[in-house]
NUVEXFI-302157 format. One record per residue (C-alpha): residue in one letter; residue number from 1; chain; x, z, y. Coordinates in steps of 0.001 Angstrom, whole numbers, m for minus. Layout:
- A:NUM:A:X:Z:Y
...
This chain:
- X:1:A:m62544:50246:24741
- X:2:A:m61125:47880:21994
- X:3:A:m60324:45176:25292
- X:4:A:m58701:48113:27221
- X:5:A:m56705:49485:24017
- X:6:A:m55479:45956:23017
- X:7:A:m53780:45283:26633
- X:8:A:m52928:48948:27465
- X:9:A:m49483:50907:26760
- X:10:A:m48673:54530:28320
- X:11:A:m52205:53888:30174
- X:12:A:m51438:51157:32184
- X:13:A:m52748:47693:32043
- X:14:A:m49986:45309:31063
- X:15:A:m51075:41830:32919
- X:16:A:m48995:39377:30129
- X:17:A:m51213:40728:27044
- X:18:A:m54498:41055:29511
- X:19:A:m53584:37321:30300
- X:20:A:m53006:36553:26920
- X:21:A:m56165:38023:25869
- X:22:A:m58749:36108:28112
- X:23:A:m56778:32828:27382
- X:24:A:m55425:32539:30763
- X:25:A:m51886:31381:32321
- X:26:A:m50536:34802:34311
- X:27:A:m50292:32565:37338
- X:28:A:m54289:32234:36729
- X:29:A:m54792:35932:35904
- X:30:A:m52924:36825:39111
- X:31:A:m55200:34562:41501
- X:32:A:m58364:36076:40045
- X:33:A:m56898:39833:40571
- X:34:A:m55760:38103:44031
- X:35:A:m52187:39527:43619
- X:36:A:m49367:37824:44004
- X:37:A:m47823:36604:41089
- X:38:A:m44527:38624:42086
- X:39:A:m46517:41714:42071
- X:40:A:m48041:41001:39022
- X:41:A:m45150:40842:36958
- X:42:A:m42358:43469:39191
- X:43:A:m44605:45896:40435
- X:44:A:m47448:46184:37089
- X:45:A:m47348:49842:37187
- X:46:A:m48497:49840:40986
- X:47:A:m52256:51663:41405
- X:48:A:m53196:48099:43668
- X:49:A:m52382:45987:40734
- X:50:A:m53750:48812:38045
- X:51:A:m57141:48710:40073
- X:52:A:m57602:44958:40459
- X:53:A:m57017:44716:36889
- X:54:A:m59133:46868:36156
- X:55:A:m62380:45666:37819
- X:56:A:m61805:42834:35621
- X:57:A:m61573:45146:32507
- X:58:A:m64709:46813:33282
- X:59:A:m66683:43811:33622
- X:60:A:m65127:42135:30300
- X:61:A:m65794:45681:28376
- X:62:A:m69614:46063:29832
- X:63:A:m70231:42045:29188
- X:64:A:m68517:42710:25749
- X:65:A:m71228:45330:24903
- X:66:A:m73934:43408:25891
- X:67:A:m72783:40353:24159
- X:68:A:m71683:42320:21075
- X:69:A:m68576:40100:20515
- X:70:A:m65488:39770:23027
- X:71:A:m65185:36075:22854
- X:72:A:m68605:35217:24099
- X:73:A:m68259:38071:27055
- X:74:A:m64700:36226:27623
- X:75:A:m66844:32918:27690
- X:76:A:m69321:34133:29438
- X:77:A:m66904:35641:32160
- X:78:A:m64475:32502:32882
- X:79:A:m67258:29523:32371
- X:80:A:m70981:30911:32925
- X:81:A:m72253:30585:36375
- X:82:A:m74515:33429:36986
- X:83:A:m78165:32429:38111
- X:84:A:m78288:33212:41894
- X:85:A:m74786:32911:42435
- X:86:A:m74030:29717:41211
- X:87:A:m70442:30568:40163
- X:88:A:m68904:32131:37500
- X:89:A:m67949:35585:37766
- X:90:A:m64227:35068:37268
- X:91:A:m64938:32968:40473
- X:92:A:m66619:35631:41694
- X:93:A:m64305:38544:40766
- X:94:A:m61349:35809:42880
- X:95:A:m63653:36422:45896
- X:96:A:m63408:39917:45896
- X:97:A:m67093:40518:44581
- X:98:A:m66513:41818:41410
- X:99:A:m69114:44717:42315
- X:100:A:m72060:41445:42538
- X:101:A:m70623:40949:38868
- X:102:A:m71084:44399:37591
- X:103:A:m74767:44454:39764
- X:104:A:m75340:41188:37832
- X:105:A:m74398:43011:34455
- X:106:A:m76300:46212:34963
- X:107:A:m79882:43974:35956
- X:108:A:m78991:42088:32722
- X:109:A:m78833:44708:30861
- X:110:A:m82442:46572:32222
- X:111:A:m83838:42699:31525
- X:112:A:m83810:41092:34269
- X:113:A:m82816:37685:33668
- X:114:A:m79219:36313:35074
């Protein structure tokens, strides 16, 4: 919730601070989402950018609880490959599987190595 709370106003997901927070150029932020960097900045509020955004939130939140710190989920999301994947899961998240990410978190977390 911290992640969420520290990027959020009036409930929505404000991609310059999200950006900011995972160390990332916007431009880089918006190819992971895989929204156009117009939409990203004129059209924030929009329930497509809103949702892609927050797939990405959801994984950095539920890696964040595992990890116990913030930075190392952050780490861990942009320069980690995952075991059986053989890419990170920012790479995956760009390719549209960000539900293989969350799979990947959830067998983590009943210990099964990843």
């Amino acid at each position: 919730a911290a992640f969420l709370d520290s990027i959020s106003e009036a409930d929505l997901i404000v991609p310059r601070r999200m950006a900011d927070r995972l160390c990332l150029p916007l431009s880089r932020l918006s190819e992971l989402a895989g929204i156009s960097p117009y939409a990203m900045t004129s059209r924030a509020e929009s329930s497509d950018v809103q949702a892609k955004l927050g797939e990405i939130v959801q994984i950095i939140a539920r890696a964040t609880e595992m990890a116990g710190d913030e930075q190392k989920a952050i780490f861990w999301f942009k320069d980690q490959p995952i075991v059986g994947f053989g890419r990170t899961a920012a790479q995956l998240v760009q390719q549209g599987q960000s539900e293989a990410v969350l799979w990947t978190l959830e067998s983590m977390e009943q210990g099964v190595y990843a």
